[in-house]
KOLRO-764111 format. One record per residue: x, y, z of N, C-alpha, C in turn; residue number from 1. Coordinates in nm, 4 decimals. Atoms other than C-alpha are relative to their C-alpha. Layout:
<nodes>
<node n_x="X" n_y="Y" n_z="Z" ca_x="X" ca_y="Y" ca_z="Z" c_x="X" c_y="Y" c_z="Z" i="NUM"/>
...
</nodes>
This chain:
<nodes>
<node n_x="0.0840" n_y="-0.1182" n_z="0.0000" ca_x="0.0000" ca_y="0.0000" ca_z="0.0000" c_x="0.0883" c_y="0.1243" c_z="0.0000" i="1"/>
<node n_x="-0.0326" n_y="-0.1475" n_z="-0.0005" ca_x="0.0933" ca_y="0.3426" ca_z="-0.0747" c_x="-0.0433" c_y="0.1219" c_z="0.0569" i="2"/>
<node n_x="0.0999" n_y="-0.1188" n_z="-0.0583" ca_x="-0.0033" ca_y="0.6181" ca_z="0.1466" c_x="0.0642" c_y="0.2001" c_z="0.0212" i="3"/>
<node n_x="-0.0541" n_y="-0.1062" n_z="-0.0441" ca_x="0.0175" ca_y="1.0241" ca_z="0.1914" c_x="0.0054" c_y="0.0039" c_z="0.1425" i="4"/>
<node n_x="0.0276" n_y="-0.0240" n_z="-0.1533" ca_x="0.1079" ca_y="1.1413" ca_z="0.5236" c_x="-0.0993" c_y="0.0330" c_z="0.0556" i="5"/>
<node n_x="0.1322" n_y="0.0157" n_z="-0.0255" ca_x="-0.2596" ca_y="1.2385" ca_z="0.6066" c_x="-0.0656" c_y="-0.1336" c_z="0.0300" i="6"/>
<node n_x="0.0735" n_y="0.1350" n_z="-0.0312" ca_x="-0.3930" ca_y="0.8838" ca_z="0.4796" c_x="0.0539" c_y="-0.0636" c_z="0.1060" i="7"/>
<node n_x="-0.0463" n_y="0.0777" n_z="-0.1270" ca_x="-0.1124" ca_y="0.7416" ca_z="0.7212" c_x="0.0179" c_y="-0.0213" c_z="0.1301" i="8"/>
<node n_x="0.0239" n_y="-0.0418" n_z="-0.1250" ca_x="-0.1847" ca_y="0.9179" ca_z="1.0051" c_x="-0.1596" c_y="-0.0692" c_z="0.0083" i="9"/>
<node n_x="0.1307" n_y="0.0566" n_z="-0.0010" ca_x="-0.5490" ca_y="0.8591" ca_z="0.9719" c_x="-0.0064" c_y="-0.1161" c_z="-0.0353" i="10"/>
<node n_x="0.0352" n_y="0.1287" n_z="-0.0080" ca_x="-0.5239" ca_y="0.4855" ca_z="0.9119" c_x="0.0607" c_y="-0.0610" c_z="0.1203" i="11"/>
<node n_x="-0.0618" n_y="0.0010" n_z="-0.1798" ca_x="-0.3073" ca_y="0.4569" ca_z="1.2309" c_x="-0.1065" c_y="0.0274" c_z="0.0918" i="12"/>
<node n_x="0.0719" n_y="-0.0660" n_z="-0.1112" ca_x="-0.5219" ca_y="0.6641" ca_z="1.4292" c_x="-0.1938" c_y="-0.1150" c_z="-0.0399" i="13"/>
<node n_x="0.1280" n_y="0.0918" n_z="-0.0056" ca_x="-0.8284" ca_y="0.4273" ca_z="1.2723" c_x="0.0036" c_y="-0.1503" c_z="0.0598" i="14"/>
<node n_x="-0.0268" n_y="0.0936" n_z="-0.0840" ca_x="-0.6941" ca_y="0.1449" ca_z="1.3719" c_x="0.0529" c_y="-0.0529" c_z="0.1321" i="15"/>
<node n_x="-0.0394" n_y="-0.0028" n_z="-0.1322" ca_x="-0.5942" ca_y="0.2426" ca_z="1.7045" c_x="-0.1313" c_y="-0.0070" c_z="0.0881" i="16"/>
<node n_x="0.1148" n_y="0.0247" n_z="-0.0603" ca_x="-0.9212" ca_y="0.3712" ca_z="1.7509" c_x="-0.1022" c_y="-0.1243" c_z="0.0169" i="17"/>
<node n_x="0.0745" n_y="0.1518" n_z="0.0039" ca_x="-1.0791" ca_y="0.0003" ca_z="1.6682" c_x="0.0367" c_y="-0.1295" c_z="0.0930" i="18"/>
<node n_x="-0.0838" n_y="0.0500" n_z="-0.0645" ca_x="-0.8690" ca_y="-0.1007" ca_z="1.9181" c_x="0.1144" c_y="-0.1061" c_z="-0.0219" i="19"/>
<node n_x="-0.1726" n_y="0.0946" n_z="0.0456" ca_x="-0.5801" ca_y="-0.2493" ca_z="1.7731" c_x="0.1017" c_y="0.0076" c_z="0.0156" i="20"/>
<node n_x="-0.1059" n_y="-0.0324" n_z="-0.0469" ca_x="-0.2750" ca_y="-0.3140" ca_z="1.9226" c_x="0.1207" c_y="0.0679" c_z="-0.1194" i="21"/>
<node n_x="-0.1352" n_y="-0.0690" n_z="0.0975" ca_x="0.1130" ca_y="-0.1378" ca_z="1.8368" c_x="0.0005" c_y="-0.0995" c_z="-0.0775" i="22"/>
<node n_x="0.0204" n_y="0.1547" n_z="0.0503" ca_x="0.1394" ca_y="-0.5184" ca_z="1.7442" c_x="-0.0240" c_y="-0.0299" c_z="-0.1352" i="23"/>
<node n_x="0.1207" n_y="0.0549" n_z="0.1093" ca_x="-0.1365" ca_y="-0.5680" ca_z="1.4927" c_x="0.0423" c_y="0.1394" c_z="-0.1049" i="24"/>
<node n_x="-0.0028" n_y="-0.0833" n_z="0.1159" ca_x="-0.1091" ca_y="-0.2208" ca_z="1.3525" c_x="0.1230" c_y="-0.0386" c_z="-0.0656" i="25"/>
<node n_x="-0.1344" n_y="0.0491" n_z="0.0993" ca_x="0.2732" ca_y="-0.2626" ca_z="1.2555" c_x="-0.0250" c_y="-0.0889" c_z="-0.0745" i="26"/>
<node n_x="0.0289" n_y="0.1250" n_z="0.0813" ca_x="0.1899" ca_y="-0.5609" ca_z="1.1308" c_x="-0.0903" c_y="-0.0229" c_z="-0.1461" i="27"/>
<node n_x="0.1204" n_y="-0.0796" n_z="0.1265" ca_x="-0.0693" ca_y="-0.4504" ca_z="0.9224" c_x="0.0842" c_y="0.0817" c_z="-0.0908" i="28"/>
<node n_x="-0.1060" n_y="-0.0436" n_z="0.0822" ca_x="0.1361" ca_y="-0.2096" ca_z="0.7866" c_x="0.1146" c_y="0.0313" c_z="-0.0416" i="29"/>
<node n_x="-0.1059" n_y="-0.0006" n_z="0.0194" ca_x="0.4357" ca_y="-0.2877" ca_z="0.7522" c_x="0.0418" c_y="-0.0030" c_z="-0.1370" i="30"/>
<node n_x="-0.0543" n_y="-0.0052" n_z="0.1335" ca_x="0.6333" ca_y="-0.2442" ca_z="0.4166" c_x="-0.0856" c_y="0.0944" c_z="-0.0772" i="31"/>
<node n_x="0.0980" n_y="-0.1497" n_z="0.0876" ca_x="0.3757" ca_y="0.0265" ca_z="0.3111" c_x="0.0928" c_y="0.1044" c_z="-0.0217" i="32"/>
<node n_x="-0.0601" n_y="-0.0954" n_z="0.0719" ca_x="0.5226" ca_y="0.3080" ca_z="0.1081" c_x="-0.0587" c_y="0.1493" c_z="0.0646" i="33"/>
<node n_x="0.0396" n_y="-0.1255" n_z="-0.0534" ca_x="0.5055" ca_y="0.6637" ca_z="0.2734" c_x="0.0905" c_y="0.0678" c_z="-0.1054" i="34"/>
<node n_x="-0.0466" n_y="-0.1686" n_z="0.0851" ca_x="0.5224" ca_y="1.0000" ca_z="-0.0108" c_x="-0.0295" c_y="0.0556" c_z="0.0847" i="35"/>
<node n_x="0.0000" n_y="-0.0884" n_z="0.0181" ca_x="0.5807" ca_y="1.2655" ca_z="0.1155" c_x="0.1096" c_y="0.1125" c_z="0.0131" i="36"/>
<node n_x="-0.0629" n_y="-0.1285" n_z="0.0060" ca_x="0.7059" ca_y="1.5972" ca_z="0.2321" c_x="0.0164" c_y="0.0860" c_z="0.1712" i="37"/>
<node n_x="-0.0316" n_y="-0.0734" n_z="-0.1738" ca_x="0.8462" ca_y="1.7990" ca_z="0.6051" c_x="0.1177" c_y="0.0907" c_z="-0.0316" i="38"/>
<node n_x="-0.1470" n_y="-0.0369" n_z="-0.0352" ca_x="1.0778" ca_y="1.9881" ca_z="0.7170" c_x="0.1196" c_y="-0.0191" c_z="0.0531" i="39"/>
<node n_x="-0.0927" n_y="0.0772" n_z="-0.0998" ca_x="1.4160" ca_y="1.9042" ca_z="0.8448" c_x="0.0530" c_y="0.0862" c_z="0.1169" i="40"/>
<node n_x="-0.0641" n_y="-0.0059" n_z="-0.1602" ca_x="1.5183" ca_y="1.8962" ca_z="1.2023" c_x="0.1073" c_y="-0.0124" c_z="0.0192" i="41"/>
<node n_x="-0.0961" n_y="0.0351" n_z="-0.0503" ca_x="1.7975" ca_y="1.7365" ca_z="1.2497" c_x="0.0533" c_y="-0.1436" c_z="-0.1577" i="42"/>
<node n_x="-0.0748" n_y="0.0855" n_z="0.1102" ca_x="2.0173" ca_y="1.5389" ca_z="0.9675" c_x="0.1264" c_y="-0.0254" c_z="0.1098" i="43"/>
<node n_x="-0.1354" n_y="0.1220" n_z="-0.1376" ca_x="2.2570" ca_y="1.2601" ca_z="1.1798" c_x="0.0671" c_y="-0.1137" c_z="-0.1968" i="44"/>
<node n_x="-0.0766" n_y="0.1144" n_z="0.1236" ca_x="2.5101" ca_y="1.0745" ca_z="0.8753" c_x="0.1181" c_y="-0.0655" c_z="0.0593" i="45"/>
<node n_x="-0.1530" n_y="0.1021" n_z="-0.1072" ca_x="2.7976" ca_y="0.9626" ca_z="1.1464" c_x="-0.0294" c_y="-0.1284" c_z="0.0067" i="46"/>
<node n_x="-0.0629" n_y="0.1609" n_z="0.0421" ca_x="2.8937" ca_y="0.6217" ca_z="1.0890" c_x="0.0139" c_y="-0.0462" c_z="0.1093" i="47"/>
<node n_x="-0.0467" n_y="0.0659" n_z="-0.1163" ca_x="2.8954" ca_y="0.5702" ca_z="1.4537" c_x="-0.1912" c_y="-0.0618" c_z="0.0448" i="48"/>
<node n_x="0.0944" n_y="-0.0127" n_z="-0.0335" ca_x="2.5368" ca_y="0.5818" ca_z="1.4584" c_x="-0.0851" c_y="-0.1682" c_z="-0.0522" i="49"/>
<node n_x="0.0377" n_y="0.1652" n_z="0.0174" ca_x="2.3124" ca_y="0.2162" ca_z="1.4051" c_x="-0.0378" c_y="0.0252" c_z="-0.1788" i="50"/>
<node n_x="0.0251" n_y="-0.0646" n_z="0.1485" ca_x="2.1245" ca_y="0.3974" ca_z="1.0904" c_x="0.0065" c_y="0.1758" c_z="-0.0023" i="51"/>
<node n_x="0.0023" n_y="-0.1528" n_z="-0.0205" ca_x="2.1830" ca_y="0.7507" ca_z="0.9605" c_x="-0.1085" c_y="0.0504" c_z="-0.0135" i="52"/>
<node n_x="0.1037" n_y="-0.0182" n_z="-0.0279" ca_x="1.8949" ca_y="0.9057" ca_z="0.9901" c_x="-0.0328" c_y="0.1781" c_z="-0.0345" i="53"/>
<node n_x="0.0466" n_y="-0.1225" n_z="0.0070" ca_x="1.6694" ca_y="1.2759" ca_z="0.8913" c_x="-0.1266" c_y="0.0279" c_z="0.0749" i="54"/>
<node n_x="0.1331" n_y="-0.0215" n_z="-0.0639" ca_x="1.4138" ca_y="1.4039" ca_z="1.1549" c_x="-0.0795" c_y="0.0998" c_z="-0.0716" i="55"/>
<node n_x="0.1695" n_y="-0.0960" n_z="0.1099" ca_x="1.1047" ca_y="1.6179" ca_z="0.9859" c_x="-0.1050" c_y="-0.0245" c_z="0.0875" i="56"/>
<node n_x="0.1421" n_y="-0.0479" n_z="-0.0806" ca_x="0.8604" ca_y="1.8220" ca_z="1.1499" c_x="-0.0891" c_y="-0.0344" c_z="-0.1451" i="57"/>
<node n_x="0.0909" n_y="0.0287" n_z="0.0821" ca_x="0.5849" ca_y="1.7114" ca_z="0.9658" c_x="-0.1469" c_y="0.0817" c_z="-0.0090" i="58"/>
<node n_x="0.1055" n_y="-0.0707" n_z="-0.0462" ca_x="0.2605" ca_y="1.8679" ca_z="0.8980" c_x="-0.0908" c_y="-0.0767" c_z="0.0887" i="59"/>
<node n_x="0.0518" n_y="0.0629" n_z="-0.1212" ca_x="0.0317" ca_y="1.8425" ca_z="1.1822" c_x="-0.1610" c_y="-0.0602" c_z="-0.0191" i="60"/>
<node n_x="0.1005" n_y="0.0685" n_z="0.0359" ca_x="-0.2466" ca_y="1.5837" ca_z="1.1534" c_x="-0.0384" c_y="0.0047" c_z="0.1373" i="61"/>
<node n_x="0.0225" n_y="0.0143" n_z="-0.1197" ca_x="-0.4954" ca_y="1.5384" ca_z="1.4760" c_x="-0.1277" c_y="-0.0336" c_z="-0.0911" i="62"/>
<node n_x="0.1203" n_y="0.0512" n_z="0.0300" ca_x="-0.7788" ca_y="1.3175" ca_z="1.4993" c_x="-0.0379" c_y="-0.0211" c_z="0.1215" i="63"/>
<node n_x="0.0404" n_y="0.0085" n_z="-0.1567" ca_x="-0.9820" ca_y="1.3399" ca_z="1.7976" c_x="-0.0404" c_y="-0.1631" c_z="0.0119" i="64"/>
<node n_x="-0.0222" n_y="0.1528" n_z="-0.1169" ca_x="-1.0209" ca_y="1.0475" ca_z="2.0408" c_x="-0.0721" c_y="-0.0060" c_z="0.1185" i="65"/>
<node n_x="0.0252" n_y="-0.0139" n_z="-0.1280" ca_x="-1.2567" ca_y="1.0432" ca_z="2.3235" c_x="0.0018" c_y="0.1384" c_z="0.0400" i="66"/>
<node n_x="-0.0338" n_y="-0.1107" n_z="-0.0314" ca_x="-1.1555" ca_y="1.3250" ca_z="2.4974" c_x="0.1541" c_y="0.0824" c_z="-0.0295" i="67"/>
<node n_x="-0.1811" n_y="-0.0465" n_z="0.0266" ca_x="-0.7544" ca_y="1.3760" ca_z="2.3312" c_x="-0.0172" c_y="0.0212" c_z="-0.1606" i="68"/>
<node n_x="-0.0657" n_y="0.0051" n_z="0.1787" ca_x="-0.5967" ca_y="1.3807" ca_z="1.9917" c_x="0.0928" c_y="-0.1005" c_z="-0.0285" i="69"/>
<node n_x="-0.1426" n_y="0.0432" n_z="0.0636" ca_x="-0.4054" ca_y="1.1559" ca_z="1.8156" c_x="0.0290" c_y="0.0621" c_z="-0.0955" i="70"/>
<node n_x="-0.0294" n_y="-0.1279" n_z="0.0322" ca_x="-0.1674" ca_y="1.3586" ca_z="1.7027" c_x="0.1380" c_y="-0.1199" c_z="-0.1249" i="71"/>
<node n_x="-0.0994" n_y="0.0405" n_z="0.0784" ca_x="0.1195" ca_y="1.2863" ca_z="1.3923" c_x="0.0420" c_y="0.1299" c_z="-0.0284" i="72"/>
<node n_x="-0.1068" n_y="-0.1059" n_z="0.0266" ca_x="0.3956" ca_y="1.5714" ca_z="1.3392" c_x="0.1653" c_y="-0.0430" c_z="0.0071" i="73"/>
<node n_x="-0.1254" n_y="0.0112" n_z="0.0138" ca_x="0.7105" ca_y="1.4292" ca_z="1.3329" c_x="0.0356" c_y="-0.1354" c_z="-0.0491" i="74"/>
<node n_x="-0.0699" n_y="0.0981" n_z="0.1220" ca_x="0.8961" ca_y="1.1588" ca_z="1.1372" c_x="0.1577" c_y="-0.0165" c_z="-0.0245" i="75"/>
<node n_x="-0.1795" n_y="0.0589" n_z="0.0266" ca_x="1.2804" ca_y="1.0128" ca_z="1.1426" c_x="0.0171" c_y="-0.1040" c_z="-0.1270" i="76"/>
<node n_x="-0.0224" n_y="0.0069" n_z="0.1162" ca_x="1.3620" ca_y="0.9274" ca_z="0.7985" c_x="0.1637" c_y="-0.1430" c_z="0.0491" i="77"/>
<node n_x="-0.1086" n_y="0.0632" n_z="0.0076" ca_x="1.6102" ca_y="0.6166" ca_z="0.8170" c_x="0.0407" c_y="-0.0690" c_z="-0.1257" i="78"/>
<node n_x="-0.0443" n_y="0.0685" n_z="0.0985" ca_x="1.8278" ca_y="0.5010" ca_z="0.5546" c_x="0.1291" c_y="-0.0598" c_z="0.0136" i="79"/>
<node n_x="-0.0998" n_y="0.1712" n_z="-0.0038" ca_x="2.0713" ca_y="0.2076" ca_z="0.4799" c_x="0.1187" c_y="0.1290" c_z="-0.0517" i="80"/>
<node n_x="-0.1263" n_y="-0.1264" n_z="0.0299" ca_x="2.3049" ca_y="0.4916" ca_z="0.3272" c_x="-0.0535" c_y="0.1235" c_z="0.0126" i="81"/>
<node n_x="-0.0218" n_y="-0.1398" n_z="0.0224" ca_x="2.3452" ca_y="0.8556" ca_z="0.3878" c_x="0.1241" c_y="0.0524" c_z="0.0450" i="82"/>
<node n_x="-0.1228" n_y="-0.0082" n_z="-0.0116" ca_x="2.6754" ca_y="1.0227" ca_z="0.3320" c_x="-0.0144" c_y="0.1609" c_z="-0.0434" i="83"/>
<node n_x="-0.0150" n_y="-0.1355" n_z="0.0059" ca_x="2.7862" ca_y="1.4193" ca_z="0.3541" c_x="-0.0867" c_y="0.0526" c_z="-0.1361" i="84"/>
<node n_x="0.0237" n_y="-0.0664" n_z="0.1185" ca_x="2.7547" ca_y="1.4487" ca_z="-0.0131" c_x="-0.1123" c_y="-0.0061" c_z="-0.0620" i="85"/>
<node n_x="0.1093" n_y="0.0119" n_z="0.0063" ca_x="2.3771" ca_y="1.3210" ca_z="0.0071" c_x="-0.0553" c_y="0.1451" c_z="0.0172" i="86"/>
<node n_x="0.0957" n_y="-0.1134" n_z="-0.0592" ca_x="2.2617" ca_y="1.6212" ca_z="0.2047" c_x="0.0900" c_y="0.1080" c_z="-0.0068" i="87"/>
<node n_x="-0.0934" n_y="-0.0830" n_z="-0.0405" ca_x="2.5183" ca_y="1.8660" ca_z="0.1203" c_x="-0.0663" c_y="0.1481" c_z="-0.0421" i="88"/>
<node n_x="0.1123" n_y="-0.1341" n_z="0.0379" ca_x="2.2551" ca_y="2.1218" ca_z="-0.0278" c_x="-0.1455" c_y="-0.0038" c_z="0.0722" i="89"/>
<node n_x="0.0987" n_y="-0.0392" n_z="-0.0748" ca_x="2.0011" ca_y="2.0652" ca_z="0.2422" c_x="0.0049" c_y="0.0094" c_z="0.1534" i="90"/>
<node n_x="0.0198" n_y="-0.1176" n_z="-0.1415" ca_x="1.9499" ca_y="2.2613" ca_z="0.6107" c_x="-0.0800" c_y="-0.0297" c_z="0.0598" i="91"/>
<node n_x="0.1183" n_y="-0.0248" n_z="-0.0828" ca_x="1.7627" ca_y="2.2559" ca_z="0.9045" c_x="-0.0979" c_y="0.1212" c_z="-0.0659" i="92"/>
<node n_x="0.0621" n_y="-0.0862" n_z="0.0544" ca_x="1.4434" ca_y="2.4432" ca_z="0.8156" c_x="-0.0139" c_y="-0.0288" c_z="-0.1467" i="93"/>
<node n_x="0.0400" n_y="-0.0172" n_z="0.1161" ca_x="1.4402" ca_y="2.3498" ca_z="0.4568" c_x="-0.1062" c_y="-0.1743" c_z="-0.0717" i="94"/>
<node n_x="0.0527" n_y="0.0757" n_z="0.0965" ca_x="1.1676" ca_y="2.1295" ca_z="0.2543" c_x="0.0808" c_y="-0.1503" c_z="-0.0138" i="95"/>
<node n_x="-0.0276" n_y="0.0769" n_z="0.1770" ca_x="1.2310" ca_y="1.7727" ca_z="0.1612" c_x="-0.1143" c_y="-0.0874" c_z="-0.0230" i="96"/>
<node n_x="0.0947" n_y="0.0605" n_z="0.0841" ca_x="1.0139" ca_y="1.5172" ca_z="-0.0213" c_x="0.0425" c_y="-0.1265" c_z="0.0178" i="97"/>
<node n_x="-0.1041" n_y="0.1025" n_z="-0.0750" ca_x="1.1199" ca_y="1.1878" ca_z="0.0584" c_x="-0.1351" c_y="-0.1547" c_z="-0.0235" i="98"/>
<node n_x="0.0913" n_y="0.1054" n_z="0.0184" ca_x="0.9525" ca_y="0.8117" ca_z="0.0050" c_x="0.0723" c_y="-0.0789" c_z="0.0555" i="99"/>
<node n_x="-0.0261" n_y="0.0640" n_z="-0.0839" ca_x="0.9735" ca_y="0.5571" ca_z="0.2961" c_x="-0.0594" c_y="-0.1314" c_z="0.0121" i="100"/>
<node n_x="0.0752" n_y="0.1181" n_z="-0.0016" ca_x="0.8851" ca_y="0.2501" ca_z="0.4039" c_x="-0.0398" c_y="-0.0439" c_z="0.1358" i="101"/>
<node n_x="0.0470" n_y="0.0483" n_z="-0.1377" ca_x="0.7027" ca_y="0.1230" ca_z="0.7395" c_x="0.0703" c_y="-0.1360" c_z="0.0276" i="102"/>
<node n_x="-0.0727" n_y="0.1376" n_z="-0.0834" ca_x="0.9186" ca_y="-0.1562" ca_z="0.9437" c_x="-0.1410" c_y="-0.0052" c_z="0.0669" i="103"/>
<node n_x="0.0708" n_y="0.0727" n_z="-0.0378" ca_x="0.7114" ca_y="-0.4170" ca_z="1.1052" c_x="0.0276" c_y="0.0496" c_z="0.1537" i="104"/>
<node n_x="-0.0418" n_y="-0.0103" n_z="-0.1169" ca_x="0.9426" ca_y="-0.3972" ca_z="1.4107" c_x="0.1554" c_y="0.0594" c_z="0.0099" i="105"/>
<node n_x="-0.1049" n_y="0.0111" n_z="0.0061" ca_x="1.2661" ca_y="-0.2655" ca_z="1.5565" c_x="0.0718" c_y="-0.0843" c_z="0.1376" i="106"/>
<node n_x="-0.0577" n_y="0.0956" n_z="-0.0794" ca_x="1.4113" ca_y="-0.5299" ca_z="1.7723" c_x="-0.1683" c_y="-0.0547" c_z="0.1248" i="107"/>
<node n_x="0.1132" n_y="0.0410" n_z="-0.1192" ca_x="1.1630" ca_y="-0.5958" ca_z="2.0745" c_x="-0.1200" c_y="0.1162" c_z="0.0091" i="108"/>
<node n_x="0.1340" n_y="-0.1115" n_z="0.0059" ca_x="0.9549" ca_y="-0.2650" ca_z="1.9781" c_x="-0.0963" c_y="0.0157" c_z="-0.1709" i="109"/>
<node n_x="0.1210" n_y="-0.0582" n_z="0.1101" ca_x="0.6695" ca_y="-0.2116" ca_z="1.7371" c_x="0.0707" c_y="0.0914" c_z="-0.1067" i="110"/>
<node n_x="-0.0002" n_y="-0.1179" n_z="0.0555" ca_x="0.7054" ca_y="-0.0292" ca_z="1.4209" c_x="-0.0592" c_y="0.1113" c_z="0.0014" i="111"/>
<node n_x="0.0865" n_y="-0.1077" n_z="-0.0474" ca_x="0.4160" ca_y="0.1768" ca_z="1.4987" c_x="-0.0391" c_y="0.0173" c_z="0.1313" i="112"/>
<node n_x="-0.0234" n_y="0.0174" n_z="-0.1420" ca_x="0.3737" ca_y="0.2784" ca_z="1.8183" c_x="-0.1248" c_y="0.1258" c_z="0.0426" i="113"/>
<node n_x="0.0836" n_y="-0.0997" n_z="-0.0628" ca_x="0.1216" ca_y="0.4796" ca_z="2.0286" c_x="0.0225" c_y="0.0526" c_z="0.0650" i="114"/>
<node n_x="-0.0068" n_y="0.0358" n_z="-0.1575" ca_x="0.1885" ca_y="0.6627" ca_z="2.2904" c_x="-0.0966" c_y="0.1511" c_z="0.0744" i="115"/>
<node n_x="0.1217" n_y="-0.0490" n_z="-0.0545" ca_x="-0.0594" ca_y="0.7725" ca_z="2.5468" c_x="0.0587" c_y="0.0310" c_z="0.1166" i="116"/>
<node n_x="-0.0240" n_y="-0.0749" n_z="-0.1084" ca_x="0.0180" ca_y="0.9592" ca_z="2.8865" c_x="-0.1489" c_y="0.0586" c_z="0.0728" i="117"/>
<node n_x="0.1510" n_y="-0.0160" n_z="-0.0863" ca_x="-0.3273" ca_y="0.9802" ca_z="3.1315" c_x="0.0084" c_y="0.1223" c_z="0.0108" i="118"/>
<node n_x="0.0601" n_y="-0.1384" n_z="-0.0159" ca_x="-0.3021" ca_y="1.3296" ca_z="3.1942" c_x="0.0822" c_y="0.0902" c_z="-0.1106" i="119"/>
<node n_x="-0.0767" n_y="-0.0873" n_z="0.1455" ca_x="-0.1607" ca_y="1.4542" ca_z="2.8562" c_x="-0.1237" c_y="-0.0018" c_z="-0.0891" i="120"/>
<node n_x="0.0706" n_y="-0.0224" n_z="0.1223" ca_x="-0.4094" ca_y="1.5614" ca_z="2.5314" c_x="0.0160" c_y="-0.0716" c_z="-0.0431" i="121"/>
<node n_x="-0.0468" n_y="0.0442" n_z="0.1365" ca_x="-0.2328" ca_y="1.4418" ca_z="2.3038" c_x="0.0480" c_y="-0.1283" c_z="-0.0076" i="122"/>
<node n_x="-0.0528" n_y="0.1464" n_z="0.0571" ca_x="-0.1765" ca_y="1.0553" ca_z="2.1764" c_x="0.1073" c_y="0.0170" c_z="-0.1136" i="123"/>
<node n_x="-0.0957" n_y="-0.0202" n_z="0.1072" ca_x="0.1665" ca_y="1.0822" ca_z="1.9842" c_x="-0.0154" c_y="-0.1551" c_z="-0.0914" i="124"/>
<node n_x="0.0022" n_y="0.1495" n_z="0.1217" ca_x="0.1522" ca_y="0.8143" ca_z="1.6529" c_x="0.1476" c_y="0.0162" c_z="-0.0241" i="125"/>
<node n_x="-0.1614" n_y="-0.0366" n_z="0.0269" ca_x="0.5475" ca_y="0.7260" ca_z="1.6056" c_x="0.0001" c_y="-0.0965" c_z="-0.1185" i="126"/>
<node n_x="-0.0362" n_y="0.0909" n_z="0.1034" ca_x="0.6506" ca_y="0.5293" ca_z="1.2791" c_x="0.1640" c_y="-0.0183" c_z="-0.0019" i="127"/>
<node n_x="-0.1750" n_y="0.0664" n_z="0.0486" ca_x="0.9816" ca_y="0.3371" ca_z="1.2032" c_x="-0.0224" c_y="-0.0202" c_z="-0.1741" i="128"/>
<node n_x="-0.0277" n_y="-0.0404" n_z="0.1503" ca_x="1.1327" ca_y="0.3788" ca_z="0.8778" c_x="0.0814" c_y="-0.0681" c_z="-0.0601" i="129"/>
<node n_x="-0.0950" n_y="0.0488" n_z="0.0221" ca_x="1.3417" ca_y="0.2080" ca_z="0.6576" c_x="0.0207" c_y="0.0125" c_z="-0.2011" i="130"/>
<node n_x="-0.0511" n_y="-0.0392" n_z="0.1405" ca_x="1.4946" ca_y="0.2388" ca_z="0.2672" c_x="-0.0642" c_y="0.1517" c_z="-0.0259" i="131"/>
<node n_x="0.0453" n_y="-0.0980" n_z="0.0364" ca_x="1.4200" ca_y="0.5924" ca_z="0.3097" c_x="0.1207" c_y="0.0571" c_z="-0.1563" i="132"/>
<node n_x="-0.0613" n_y="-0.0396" n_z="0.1130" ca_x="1.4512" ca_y="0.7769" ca_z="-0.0156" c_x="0.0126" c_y="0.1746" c_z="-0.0289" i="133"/>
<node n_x="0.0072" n_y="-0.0935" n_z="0.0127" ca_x="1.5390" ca_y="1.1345" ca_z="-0.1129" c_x="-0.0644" c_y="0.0403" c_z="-0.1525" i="134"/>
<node n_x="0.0468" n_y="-0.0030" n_z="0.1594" ca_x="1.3116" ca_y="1.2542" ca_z="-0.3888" c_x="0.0272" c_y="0.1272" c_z="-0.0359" i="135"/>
</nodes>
C-alpha cells in the first residue's frame, strides 16, 4: 500500500481507535510506502550511529479520540546509506520530499507505536522507517 502522510496518520489513528494493538497495527502495515514531504530537524550521517537518519517536522495531523488527539507531526527518515555528499545542499528548516517505508518492528519494539500519557491531550503516533529515499 501506498499512502500520503494524512492517509497514514489517519489509518493509524483508525486502527488504534478500533482497538488495535502497536502489534497488529505494525503488522498490518508494515512495508507500506510513505510520499511525502516535512521539514528538516535534524540530519545525523555519522557512521557511529546504528542507521543515519533525517528528523522532519511534519505537517500536523490530529484526529480526535474520546476526549484527546491523536496527534502525527514528526517523522525520522532512516536510511541504509546517507553520506555528507547526500545532504550537502540541504538545512535545518528546509523542505524535503522523501519516500519511505514502514518496518514491522525494531528489535523488541513495534514499528508503529502509540503513545498515550493519562493526563496529557495528546496521543503521539510514532513510525519506524526504513529504505528511506530522497526525492
Amino acid at each position: 500500500m501506498e499512502f500520503s502522510w494524512s492517509e497514514l496518520v489517519t489509518e493509524v489513528a483508525g486502527l488504534f481507535m478500533s482497538g488495535s494493538s502497536a502489534a497488529d497495527i505494525s503488522s498490518r502495515l508494515a512495508g507500506s510506502i510513505l510520499v511525502a514531504s516535512g521539514s528538516v530537524v535534524r540530519i545525523e550521517t555519522d557512521s557511529t550511529m546504528n542507521s543515519p537518519f533525517i528528523q522532519l517536522k511534519m505537517p500536523r495531523i490530529e484526529v480526535p479520540f474520546k476526549d484527546k488527539f491523536l496527534i502525527g507531526d514528526f517523522l525520522a527518515l532512516n536510511f541504509t546509506e546517507l553520506d555528507d555528499d547526500m545532504v550537502r545542499d540541504i538545512g535545518v528548516g528546509d523542505p524535503l520530499s522523501f519516500k519511505t517505508r514502514i518496518i514491522e518492528s525494531n528489535g523488541p519494539f513495534p514499528g508503529v507505536e502509540v503513545s498515550e500519557f493519562e493526563d496529557e491531550p495528546e496521543i503521539l503516533i510514532m513510525l519506524g522507517t526504513r529504505e528511506s529515499e530522497i526525492a
